[in-house]
N, CA, C and O atoms as a GROMACS GRO file, in nm:
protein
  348
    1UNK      N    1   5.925 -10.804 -12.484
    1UNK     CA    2   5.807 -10.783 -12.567
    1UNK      C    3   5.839 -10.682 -12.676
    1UNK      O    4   5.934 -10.604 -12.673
    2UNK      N    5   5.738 -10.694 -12.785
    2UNK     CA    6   5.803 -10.651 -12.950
    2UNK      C    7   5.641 -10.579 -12.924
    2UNK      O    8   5.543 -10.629 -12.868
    3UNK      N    9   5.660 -10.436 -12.993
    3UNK     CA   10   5.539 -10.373 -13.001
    3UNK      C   11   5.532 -10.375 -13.199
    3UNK      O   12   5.628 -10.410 -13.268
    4UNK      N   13   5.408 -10.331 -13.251
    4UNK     CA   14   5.382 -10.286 -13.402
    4UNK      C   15   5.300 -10.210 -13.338
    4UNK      O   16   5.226 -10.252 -13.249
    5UNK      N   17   5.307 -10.073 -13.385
    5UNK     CA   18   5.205  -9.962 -13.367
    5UNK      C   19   5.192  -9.881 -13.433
    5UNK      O   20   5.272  -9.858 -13.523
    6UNK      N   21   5.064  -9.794 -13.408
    6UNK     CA   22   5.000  -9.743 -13.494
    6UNK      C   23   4.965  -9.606 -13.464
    6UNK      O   24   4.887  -9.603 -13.369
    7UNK      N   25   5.001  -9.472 -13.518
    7UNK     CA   26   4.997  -9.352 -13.454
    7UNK      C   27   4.932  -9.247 -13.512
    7UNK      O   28   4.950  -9.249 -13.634
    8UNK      N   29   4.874  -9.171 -13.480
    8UNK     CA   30   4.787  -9.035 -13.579
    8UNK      C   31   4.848  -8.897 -13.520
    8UNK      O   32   4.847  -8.881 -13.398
    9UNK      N   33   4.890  -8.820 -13.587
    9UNK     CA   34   4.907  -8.664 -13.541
    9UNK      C   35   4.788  -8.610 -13.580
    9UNK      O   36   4.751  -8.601 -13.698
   10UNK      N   37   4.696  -8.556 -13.435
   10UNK     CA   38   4.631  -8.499 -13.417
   10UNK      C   39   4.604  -8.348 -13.491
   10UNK      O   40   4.503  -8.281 -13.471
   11UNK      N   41   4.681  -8.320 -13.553
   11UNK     CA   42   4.649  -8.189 -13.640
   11UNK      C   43   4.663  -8.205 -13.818
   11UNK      O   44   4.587  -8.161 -13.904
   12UNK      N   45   4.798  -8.290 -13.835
   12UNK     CA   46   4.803  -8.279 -14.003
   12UNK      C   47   4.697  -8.418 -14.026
   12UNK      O   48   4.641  -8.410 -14.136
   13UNK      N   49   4.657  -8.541 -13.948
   13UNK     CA   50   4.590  -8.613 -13.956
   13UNK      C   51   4.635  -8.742 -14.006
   13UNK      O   52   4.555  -8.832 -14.032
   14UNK      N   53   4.804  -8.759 -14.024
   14UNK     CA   54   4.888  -8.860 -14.068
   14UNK      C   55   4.895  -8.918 -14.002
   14UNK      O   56   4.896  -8.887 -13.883
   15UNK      N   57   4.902  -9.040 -14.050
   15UNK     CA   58   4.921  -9.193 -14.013
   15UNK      C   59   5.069  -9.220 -14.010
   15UNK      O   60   5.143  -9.157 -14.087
   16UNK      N   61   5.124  -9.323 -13.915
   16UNK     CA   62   5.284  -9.388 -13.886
   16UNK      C   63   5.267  -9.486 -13.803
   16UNK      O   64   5.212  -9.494 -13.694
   17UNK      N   65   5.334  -9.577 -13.884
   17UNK     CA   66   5.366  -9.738 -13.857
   17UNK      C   67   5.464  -9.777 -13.821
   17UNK      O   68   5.550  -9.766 -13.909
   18UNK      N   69   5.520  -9.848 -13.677
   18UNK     CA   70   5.599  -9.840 -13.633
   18UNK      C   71   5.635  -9.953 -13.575
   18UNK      O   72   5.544 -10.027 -13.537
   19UNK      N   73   5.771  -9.993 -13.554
   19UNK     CA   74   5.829 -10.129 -13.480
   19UNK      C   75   5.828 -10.064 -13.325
   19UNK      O   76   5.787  -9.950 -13.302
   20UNK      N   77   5.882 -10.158 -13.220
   20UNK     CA   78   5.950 -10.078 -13.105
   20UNK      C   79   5.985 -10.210 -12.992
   20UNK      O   80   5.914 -10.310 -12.989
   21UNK      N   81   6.108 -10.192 -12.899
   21UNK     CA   82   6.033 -10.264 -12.806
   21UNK      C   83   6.044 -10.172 -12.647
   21UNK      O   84   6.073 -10.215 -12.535
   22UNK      N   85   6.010 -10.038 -12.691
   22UNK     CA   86   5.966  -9.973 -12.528
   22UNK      C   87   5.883  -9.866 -12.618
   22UNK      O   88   5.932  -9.766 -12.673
   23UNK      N   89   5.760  -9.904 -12.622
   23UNK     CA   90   5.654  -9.807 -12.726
   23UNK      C   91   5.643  -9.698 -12.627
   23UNK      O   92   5.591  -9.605 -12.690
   24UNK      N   93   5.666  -9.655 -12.492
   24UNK     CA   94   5.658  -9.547 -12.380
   24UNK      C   95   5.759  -9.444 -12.446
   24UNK      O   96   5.728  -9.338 -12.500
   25UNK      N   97   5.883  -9.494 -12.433
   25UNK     CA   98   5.966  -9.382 -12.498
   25UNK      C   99   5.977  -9.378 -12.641
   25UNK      O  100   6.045  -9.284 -12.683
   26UNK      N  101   5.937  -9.440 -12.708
   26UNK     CA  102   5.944  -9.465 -12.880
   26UNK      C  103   5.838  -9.327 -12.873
   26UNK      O  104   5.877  -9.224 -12.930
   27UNK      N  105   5.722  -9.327 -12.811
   27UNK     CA  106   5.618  -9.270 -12.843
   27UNK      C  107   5.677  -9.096 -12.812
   27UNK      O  108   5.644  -9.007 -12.891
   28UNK      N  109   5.756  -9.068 -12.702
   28UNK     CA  110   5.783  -8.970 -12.619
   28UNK      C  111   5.932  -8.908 -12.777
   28UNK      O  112   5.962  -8.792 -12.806
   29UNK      N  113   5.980  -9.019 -12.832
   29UNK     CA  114   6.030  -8.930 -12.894
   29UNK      C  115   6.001  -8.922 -13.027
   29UNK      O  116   6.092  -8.862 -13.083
   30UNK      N  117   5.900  -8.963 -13.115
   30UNK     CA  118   5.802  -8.899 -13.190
   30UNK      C  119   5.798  -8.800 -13.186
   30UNK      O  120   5.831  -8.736 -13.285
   31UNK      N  121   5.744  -8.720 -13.042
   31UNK     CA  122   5.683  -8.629 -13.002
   31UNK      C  123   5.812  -8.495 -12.984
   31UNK      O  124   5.793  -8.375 -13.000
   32UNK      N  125   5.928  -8.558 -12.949
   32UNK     CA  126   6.022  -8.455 -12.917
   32UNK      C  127   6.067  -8.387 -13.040
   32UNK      O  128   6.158  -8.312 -13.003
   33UNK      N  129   6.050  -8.374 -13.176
   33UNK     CA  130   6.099  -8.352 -13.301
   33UNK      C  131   6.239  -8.361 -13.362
   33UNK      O  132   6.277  -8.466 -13.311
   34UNK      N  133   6.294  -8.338 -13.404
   34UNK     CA  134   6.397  -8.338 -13.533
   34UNK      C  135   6.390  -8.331 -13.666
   34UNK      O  136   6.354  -8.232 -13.728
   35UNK      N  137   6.434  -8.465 -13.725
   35UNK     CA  138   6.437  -8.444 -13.872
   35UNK      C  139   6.360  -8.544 -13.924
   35UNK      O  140   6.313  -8.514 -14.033
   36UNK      N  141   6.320  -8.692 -13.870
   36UNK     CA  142   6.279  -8.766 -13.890
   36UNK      C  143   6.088  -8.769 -13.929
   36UNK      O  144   6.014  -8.685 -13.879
   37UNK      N  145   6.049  -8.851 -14.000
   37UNK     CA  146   5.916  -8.849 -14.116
   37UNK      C  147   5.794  -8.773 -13.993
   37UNK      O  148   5.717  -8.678 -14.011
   38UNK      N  149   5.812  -8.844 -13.887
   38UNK     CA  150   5.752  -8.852 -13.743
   38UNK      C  151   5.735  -8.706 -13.714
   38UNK      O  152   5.620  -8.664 -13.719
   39UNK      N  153   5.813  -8.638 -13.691
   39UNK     CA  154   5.817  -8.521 -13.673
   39UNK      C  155   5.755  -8.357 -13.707
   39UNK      O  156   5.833  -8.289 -13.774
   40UNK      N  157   5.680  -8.320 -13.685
   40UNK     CA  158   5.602  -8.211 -13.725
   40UNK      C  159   5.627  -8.072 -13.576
   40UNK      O  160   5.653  -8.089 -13.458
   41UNK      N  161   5.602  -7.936 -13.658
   41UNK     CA  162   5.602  -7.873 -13.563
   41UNK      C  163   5.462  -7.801 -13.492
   41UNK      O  164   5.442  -7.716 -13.404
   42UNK      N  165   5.375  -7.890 -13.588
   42UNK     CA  166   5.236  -7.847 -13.501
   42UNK      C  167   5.197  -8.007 -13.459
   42UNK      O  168   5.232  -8.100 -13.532
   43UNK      N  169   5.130  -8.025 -13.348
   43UNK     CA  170   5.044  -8.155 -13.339
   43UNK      C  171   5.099  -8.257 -13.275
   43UNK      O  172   5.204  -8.284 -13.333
   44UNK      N  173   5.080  -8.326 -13.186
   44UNK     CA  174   5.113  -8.402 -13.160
   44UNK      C  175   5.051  -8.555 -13.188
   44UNK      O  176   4.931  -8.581 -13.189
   45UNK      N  177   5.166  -8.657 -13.212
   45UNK     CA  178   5.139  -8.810 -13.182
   45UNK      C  179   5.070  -8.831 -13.113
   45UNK      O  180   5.059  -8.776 -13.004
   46UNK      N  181   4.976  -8.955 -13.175
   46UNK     CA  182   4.906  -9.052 -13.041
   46UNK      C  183   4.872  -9.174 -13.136
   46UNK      O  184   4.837  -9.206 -13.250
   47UNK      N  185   4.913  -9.229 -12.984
   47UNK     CA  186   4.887  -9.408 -13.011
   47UNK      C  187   4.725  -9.445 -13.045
   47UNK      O  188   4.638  -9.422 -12.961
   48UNK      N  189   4.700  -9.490 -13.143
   48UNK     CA  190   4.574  -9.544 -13.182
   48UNK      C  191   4.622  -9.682 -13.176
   48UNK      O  192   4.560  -9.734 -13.082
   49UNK      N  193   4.700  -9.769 -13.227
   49UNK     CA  194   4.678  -9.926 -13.210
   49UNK      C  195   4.814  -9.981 -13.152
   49UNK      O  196   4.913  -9.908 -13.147
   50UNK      N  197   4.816 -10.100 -13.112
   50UNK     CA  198   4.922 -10.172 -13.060
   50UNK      C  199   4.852 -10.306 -13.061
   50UNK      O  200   4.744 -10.339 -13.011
   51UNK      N  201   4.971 -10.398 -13.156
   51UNK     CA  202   5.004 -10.531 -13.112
   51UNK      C  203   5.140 -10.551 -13.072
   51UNK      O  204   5.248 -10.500 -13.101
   52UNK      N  205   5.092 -10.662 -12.982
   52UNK     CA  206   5.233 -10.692 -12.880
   52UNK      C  207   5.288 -10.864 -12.924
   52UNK      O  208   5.207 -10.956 -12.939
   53UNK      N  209   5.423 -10.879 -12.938
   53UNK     CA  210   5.466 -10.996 -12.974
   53UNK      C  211   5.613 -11.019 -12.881
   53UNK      O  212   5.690 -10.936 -12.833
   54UNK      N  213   5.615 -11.185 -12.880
   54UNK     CA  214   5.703 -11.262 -12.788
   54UNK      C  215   5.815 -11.233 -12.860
   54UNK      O  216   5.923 -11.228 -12.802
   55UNK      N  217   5.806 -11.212 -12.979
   55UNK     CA  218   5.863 -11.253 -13.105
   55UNK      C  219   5.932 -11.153 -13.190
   55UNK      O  220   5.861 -11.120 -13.285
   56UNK      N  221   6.065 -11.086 -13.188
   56UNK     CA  222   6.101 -10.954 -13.247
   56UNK      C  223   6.060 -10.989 -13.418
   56UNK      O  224   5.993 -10.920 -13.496
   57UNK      N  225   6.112 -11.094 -13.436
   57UNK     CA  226   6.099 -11.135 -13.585
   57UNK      C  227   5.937 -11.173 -13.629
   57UNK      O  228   5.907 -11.200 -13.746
   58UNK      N  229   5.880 -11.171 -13.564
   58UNK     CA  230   5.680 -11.148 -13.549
   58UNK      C  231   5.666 -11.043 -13.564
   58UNK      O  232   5.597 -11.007 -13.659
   59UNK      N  233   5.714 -10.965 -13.495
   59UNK     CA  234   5.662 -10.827 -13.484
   59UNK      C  235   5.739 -10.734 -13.634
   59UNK      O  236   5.679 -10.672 -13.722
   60UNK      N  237   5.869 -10.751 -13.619
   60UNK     CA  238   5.919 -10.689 -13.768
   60UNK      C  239   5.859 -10.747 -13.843
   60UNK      O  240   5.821 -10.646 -13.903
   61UNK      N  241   5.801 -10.850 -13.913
   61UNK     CA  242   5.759 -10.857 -14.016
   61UNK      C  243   5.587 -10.843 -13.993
   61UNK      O  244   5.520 -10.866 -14.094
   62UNK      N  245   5.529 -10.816 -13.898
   62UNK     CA  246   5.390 -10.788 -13.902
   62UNK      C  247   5.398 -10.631 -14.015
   62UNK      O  248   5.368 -10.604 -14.131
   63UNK      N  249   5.472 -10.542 -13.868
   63UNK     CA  250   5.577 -10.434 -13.940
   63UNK      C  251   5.559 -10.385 -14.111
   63UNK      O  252   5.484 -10.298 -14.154
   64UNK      N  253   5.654 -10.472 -14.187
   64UNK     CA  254   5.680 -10.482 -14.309
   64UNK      C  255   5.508 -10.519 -14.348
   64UNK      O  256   5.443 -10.434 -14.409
   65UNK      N  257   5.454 -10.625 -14.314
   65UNK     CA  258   5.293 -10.602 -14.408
   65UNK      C  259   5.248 -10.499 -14.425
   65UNK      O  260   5.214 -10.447 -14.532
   66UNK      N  261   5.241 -10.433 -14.261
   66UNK     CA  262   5.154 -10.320 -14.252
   66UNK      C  263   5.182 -10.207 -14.366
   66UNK      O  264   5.094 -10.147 -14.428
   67UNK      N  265   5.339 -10.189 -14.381
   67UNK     CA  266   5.367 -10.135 -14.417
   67UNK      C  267   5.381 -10.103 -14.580
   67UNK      O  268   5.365  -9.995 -14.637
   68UNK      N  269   5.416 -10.235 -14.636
   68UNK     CA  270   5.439 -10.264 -14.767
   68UNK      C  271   5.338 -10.314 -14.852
   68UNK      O  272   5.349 -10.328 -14.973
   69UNK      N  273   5.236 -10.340 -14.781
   69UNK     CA  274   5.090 -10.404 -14.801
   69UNK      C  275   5.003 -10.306 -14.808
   69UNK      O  276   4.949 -10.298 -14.698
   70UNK      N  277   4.965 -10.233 -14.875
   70UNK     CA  278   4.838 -10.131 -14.918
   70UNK      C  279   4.710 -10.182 -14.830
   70UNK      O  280   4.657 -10.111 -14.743
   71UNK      N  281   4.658 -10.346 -14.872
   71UNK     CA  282   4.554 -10.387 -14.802
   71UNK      C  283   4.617 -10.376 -14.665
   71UNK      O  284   4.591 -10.284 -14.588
   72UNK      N  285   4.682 -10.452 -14.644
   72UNK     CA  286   4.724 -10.448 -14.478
   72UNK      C  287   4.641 -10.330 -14.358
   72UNK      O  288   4.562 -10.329 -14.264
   73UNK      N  289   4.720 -10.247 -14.437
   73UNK     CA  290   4.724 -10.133 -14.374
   73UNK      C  291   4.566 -10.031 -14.416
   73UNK      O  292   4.548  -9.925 -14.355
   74UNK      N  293   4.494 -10.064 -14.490
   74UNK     CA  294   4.390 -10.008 -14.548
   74UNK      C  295   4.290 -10.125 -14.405
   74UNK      O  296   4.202 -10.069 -14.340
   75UNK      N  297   4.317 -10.264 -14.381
   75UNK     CA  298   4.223 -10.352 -14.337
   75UNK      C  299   4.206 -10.305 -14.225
   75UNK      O  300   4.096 -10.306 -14.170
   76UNK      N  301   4.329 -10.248 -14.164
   76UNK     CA  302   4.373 -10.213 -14.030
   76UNK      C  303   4.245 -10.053 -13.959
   76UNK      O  304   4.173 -10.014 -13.867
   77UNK      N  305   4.300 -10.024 -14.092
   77UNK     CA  306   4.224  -9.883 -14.076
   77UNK      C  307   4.071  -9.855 -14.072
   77UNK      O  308   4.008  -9.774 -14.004
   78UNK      N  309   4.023  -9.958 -14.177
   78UNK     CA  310   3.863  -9.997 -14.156
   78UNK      C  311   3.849 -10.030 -14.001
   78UNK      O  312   3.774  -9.969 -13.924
   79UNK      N  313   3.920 -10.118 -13.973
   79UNK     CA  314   3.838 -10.175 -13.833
   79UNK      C  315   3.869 -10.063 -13.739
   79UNK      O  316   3.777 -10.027 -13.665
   80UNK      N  317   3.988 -10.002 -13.732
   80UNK     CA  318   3.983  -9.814 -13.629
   80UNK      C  319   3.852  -9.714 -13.660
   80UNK      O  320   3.815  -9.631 -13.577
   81UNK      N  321   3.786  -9.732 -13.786
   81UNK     CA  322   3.743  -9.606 -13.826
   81UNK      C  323   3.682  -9.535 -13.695
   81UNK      O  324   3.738  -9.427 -13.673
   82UNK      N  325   3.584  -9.567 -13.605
   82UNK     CA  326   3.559  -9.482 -13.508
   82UNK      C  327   3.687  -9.447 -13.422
   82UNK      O  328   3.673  -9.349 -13.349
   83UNK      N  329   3.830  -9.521 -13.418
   83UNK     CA  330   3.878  -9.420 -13.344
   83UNK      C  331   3.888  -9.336 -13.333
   83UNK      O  332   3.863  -9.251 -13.247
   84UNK      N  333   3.965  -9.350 -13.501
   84UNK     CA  334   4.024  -9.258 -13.580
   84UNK      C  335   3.935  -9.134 -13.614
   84UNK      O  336   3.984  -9.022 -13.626
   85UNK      N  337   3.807  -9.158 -13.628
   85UNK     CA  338   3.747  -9.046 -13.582
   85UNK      C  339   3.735  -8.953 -13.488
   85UNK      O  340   3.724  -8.831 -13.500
   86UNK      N  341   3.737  -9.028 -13.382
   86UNK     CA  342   3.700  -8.967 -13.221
   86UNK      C  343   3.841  -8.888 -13.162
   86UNK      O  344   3.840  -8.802 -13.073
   87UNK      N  345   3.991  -8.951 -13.253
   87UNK     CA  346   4.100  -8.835 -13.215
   87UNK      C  347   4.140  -8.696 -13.248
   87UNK      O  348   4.235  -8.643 -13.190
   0.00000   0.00000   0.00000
């Protein structure tokens, strides 16, 4: 299974769009820091959305919309708005 997900840091309030296919540890090292976009030293990650696909090449290019697609990713976000509030 192919994850696309969708993540908020709880303090700067940023959004990250993400491929994976073990979103458990994908998520765990978000959280562990370095150098990468993901990374902050206040706040932690959390999963707000997940779709799941049979399909790696489904899922990378859901991926790429979300990503490269302004609407995509704007459509996505309308339909969270109460999550995205409530985190």
């Amino acid at each position: 299974m192919f994850y696309v997900y969708f993540l908020r840091n709880d303090v700067s309030k940023e959004t990250y769009i993400g491929f994976t296919s073990n979103i458990k540890q994908r998520l765990i090292r978000h959280n562990e820091g370095g150098k990468k976009f993901t990374t902050r030293k206040e706040g932690t990650w959390r999963l707000i959305y997940a779709e799941i696909y049979k399909s790696e090449d489904d899922a990378r290019a859901r991926e790429r919309k979300l990503k490269n697609h302004g609407s995509g990713k704007h459509e996505l976000i309308k339909r969270l708005k109460h999550t995205l509030l409530d985190t």
